[in-house]
MDAnalysis code that builds the backbone (N, CA, C; Angstrom):
import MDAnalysis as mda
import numpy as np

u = mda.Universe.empty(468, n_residues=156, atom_resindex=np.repeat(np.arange(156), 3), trajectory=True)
u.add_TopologyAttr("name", ["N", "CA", "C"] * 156)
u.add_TopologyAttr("resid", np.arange(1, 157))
u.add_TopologyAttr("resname", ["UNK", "UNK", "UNK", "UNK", "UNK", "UNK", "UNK", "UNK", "UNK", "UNK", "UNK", "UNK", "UNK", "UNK", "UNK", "UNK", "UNK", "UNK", "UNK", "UNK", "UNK", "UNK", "UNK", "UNK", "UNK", "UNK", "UNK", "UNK", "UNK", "UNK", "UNK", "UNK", "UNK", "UNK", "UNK", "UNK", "UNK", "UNK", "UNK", "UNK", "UNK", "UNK", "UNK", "UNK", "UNK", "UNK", "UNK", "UNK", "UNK", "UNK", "UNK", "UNK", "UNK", "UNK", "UNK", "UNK", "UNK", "UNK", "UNK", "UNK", "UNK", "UNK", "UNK", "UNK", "UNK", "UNK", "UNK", "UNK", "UNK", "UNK", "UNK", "UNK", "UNK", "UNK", "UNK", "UNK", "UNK", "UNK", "UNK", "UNK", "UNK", "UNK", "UNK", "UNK", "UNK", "UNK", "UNK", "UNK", "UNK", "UNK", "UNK", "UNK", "UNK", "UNK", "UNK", "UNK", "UNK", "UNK", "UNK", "UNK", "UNK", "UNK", "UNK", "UNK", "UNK", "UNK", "UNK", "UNK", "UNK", "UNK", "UNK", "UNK", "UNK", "UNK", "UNK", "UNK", "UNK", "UNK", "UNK", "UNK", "UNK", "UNK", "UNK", "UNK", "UNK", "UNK", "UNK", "UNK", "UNK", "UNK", "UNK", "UNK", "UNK", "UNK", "UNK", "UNK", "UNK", "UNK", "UNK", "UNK", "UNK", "UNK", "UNK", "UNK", "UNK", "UNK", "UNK", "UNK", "UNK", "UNK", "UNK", "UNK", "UNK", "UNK", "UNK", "UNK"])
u.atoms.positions = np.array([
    [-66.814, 28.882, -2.439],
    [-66.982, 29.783, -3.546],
    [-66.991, 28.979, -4.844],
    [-67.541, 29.253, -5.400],
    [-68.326, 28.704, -6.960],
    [-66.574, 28.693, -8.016],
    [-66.551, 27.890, -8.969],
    [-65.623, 28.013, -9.665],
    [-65.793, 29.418, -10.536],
    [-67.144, 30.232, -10.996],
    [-67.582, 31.029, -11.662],
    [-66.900, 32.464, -10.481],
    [-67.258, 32.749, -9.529],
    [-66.800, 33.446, -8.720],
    [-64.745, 33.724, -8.661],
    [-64.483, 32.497, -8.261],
    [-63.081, 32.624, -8.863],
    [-62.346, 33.133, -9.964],
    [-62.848, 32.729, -10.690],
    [-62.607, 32.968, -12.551],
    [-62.674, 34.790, -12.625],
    [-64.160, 34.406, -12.151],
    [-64.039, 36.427, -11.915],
    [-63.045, 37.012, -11.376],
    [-62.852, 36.361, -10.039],
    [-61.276, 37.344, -9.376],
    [-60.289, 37.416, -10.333],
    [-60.312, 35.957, -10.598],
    [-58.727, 36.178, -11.409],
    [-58.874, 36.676, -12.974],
    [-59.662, 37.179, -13.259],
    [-59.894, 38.091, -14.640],
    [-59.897, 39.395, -14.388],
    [-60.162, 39.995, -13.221],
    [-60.693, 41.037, -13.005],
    [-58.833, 41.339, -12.548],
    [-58.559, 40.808, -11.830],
    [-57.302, 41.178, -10.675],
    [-56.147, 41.115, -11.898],
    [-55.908, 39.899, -12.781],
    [-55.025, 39.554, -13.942],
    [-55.577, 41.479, -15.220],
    [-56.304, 41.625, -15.187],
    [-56.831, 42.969, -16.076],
    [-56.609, 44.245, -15.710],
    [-56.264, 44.111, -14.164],
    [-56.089, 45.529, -13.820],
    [-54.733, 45.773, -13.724],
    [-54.528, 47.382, -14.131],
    [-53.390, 47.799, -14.158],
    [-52.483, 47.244, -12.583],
    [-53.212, 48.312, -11.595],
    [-52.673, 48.640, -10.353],
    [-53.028, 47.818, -8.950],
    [-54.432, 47.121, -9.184],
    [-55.484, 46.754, -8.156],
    [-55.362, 45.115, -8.314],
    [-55.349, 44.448, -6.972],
    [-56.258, 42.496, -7.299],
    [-57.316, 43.110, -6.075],
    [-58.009, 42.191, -6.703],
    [-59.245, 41.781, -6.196],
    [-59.685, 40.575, -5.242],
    [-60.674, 40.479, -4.457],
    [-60.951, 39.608, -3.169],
    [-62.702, 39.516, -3.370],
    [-63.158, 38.553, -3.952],
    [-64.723, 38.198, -3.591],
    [-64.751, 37.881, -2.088],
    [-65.877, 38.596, -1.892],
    [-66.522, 37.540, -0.122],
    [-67.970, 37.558, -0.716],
    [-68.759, 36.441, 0.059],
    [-69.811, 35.969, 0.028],
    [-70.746, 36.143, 1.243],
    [-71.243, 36.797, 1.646],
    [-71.605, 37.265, 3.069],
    [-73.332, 36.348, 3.525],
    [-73.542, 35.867, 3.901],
    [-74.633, 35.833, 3.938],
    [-75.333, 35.895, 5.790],
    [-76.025, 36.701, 5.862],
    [-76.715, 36.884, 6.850],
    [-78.395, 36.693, 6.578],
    [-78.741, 36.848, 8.502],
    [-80.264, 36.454, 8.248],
    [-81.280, 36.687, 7.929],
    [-80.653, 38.286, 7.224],
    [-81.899, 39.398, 6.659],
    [-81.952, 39.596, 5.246],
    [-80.124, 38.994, 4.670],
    [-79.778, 39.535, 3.377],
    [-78.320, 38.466, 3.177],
    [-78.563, 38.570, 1.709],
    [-77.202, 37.949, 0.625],
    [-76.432, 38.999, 0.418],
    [-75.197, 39.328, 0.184],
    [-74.529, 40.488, 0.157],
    [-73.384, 39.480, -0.905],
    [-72.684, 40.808, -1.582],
    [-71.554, 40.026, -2.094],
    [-70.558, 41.436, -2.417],
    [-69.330, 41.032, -1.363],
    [-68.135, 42.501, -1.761],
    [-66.997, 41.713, -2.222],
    [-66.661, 42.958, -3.122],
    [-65.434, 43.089, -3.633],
    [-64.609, 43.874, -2.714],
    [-63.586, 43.447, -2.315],
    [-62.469, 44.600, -1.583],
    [-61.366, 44.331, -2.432],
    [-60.431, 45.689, -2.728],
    [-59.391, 46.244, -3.358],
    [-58.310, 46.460, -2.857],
    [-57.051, 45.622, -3.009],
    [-56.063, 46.126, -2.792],
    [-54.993, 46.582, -3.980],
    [-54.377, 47.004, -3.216],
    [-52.927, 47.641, -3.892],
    [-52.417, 46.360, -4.585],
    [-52.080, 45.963, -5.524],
    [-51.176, 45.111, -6.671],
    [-49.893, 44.771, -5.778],
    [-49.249, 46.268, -5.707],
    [-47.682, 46.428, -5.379],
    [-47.876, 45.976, -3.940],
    [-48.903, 45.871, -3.024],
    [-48.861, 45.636, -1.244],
    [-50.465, 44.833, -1.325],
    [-49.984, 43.438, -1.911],
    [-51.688, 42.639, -1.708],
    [-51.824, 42.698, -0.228],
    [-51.113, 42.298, 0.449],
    [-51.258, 41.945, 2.053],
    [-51.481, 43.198, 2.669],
    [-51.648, 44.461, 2.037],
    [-51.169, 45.611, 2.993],
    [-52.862, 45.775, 2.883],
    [-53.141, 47.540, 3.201],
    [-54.550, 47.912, 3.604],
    [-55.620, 48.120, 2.380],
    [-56.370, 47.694, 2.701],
    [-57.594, 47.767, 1.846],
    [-57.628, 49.099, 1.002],
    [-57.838, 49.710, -0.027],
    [-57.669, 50.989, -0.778],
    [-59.368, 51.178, -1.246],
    [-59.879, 50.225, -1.418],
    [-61.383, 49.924, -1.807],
    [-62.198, 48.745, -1.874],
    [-63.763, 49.000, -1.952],
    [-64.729, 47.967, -1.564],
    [-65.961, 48.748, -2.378],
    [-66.443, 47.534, -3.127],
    [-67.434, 47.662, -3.623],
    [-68.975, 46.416, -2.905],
    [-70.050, 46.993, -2.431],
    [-70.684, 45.596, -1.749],
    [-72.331, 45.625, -2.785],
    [-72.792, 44.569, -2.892],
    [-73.943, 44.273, -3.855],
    [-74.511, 43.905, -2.473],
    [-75.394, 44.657, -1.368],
    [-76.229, 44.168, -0.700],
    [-77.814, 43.725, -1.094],
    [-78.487, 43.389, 0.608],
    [-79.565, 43.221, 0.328],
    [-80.291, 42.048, -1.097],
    [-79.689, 41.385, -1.488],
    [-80.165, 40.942, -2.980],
    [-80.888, 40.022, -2.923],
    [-82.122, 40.438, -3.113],
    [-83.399, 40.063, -3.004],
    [-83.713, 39.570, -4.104],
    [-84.488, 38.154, -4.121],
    [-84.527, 37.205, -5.393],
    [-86.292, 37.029, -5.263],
    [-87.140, 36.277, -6.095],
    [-88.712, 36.252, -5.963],
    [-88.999, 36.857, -7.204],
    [-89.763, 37.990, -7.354],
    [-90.132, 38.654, -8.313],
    [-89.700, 39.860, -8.561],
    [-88.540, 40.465, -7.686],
    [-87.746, 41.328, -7.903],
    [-86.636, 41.155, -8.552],
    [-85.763, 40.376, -7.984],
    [-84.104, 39.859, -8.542],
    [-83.073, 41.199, -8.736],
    [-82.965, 41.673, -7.625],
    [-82.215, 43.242, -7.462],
    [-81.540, 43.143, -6.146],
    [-80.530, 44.631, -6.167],
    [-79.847, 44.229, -5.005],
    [-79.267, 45.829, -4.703],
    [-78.353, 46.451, -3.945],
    [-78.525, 47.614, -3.553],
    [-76.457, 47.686, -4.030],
    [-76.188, 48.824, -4.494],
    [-74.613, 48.662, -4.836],
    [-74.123, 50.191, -3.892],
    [-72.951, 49.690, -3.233],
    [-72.317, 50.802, -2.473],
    [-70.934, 50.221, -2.557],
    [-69.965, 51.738, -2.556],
    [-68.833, 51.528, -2.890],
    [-68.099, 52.453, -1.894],
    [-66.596, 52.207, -1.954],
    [-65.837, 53.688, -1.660],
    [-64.601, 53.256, -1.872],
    [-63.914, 54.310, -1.770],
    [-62.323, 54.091, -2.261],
    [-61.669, 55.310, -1.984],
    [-60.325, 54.625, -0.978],
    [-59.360, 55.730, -0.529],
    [-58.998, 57.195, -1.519],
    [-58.952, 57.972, -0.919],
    [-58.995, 58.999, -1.746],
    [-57.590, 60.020, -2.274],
    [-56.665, 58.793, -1.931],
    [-55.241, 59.026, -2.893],
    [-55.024, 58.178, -3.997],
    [-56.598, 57.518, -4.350],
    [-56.267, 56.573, -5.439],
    [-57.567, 57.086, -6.293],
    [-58.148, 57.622, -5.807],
    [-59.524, 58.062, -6.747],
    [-58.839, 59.660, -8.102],
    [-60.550, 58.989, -8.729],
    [-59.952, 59.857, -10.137],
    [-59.379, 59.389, -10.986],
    [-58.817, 57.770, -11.113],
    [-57.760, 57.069, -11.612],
    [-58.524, 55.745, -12.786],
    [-59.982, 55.763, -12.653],
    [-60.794, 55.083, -13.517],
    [-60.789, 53.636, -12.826],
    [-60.303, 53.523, -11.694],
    [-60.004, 52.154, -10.698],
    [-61.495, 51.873, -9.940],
    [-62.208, 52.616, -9.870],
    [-63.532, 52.184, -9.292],
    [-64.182, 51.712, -10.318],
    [-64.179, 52.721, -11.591],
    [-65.155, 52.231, -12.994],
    [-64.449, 50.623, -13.387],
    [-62.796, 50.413, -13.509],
    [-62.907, 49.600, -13.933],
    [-63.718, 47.724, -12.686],
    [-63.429, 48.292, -11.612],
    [-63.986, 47.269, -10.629],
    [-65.318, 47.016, -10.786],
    [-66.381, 48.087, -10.871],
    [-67.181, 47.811, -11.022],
    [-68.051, 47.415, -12.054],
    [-67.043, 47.929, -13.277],
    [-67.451, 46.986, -14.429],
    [-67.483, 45.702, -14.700],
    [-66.666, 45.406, -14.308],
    [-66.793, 43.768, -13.818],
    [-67.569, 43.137, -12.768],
    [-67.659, 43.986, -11.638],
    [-68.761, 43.297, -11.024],
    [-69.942, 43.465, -11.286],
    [-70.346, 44.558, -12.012],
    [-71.916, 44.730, -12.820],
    [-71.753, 43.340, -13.455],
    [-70.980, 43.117, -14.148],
    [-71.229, 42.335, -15.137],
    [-71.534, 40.665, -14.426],
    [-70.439, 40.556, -13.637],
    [-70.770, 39.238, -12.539],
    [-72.083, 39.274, -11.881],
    [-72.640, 40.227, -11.390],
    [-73.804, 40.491, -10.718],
    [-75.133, 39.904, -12.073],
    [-74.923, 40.490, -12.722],
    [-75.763, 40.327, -14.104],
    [-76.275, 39.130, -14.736],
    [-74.568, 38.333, -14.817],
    [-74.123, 36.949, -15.513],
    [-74.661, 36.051, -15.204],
    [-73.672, 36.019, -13.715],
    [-73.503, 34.966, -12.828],
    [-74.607, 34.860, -11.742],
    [-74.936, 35.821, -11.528],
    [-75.815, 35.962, -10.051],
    [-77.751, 36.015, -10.787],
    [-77.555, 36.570, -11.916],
    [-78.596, 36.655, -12.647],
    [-80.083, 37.806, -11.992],
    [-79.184, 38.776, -11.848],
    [-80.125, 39.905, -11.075],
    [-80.918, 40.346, -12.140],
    [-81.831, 40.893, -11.831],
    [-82.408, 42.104, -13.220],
    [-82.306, 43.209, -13.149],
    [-82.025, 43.679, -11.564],
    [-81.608, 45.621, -11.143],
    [-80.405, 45.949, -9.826],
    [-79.992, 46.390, -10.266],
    [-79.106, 46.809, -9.299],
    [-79.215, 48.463, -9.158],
    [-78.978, 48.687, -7.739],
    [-79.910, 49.691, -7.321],
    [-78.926, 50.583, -6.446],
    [-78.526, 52.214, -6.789],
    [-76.933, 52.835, -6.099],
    [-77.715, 54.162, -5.786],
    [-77.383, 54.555, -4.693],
    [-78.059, 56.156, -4.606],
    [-76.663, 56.813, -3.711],
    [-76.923, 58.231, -4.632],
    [-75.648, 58.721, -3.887],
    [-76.320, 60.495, -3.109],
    [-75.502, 60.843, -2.201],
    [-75.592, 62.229, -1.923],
    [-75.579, 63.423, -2.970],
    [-76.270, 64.262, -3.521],
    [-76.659, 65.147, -4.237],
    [-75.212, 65.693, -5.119],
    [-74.765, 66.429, -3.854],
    [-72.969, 66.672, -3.934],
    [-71.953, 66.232, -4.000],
    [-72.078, 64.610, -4.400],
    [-71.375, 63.822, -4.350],
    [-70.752, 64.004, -6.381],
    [-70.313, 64.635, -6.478],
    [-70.332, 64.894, -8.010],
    [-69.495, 63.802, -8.381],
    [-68.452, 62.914, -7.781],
    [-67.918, 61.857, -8.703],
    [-68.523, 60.694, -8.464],
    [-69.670, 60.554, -7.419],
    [-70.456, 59.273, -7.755],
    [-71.396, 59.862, -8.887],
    [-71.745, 60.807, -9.004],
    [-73.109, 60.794, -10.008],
    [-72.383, 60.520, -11.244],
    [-70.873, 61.320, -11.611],
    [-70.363, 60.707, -12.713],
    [-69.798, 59.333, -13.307],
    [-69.273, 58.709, -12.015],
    [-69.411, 57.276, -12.285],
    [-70.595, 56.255, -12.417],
    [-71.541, 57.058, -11.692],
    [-72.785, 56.164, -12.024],
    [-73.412, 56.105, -13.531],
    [-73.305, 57.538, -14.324],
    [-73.786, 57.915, -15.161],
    [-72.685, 56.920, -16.252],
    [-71.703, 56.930, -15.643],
    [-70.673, 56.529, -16.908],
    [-70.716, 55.077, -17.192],
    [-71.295, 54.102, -15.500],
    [-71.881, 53.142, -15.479],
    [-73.304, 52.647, -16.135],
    [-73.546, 53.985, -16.838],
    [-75.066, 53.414, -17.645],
    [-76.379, 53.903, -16.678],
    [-76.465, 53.847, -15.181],
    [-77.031, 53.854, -13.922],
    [-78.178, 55.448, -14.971],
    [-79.369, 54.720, -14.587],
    [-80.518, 55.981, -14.757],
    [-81.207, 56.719, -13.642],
    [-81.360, 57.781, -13.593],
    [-81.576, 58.236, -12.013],
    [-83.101, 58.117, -12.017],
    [-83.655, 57.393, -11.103],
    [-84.841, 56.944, -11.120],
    [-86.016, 58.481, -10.021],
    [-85.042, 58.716, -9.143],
    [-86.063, 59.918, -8.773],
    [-85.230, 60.757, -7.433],
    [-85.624, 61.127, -6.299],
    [-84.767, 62.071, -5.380],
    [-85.523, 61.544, -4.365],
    [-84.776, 61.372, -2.896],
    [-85.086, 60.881, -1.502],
    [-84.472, 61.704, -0.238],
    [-85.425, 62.381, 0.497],
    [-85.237, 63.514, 1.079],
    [-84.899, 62.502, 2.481],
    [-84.138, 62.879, 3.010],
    [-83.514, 62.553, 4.611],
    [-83.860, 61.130, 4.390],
    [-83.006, 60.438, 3.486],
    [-83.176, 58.947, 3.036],
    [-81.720, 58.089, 3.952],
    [-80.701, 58.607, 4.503],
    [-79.571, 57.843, 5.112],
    [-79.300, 59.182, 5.795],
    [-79.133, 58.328, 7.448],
    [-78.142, 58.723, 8.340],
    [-76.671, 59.301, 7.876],
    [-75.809, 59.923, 7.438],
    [-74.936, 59.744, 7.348],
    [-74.172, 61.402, 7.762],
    [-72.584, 61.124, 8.107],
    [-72.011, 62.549, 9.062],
    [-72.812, 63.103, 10.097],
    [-73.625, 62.155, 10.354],
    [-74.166, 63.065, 11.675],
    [-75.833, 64.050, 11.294],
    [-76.442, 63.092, 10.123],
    [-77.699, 63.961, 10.028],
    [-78.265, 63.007, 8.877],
    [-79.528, 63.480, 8.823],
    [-80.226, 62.613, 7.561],
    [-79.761, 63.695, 6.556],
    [-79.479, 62.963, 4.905],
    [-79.451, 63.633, 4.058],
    [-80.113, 62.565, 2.763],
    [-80.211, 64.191, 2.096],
    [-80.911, 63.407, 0.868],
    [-80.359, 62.557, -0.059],
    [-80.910, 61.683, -0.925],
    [-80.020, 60.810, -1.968],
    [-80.591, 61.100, -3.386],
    [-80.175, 60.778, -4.801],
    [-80.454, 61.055, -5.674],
    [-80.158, 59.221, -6.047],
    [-81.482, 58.818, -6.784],
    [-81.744, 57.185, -6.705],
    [-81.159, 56.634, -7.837],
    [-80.734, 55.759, -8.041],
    [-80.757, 55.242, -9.574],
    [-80.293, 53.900, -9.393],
    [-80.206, 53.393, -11.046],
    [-80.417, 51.780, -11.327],
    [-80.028, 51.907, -12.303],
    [-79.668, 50.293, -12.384],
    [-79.293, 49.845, -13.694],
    [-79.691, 48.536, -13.832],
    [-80.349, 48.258, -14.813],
    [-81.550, 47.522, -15.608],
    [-80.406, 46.344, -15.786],
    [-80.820, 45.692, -16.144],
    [-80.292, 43.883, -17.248],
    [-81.312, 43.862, -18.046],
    [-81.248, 43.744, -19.177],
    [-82.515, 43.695, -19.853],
    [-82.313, 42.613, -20.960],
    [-81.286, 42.113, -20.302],
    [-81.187, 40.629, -21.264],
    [-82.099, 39.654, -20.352],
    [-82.307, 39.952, -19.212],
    [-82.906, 39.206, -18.493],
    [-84.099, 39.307, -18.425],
    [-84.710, 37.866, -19.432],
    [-86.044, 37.815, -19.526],
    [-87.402, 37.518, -18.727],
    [-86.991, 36.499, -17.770],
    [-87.421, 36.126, -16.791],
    [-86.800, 35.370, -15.815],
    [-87.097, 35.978, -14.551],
    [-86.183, 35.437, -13.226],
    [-85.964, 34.032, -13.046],
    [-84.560, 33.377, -12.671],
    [-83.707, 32.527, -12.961],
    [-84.663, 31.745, -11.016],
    [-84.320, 32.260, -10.622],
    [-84.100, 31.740, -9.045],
    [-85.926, 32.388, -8.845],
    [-86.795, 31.521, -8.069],
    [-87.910, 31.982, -7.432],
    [-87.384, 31.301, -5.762],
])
């Protein structure tokens, strides 16, 4: 892991009230991935509470990557996802030098659309029986979030 990657943990984990933080670097033979998993402050060693993952991140003439999250749901509501992922937008952005990052959530999912929205995230359009998920295809509502400091792609 990069000295830049580190620095992030320990800014991100040293900033938060309740939460440290854990980079992994995943790389497989289809895709670059990069998660954040969340633990408890008060129980680092104990169970995971949340995970944020930057898959798929596709570099060339795209430079984007796909963002999925979740988090136990005796800790949600608490601004602990916004603040994680504010920082990793921002690492994703910085450090990794993406130009889009790309989150779609379930219609009814009313506190991802509000964290996305609160994340800046623009809803780019609607995807009918777009993910498997509970046992059926359902639809997603698409969106992104731009870098637009980024003038031209870093990595070909």
């Amino acid at each position: 892991m990069s000295e830049s990657h580190w620095n992030f943990i320990k800014n991100l984990s040293q900033n938060s009230s309740k939460y440290q933080f854990h980079l992994f670097n995943h790389i497989q033979v289809w895709y670059l991935s990069l998660e954040l998993v969340i633990f408890s402050k008060n129980n680092p060693s104990g169970s995971v509470v949340g995970q944020c993952n930057f898959t798929g991140i596709m570099r060339g003439p795209f430079q984007a990557c796909y963002l999925g999250y979740n988090f136990d749901y005796r800790a949600v509501g608490h601004g602990y996802m916004f603040e994680a992922l504010t920082g990793a937008i921002a690492y994703v952005f910085n450090e990794l030098k993406l130009h889009r990052i790309m989150a779609n959530y379930i219609p009814t999912n009313v506190r991802s659309a509000k964290l996305l929205r609160r994340l800046d995230f623009l809803t780019d359009g609607y995807s009918r029986d777009y993910l498997f998920i509970a046992g059926r295809w359902q639809d997603h509502v698409l969106t992104s979030l731009t870098n637009y400091e980024m003038k031209t792609p870093s990595q070909f």
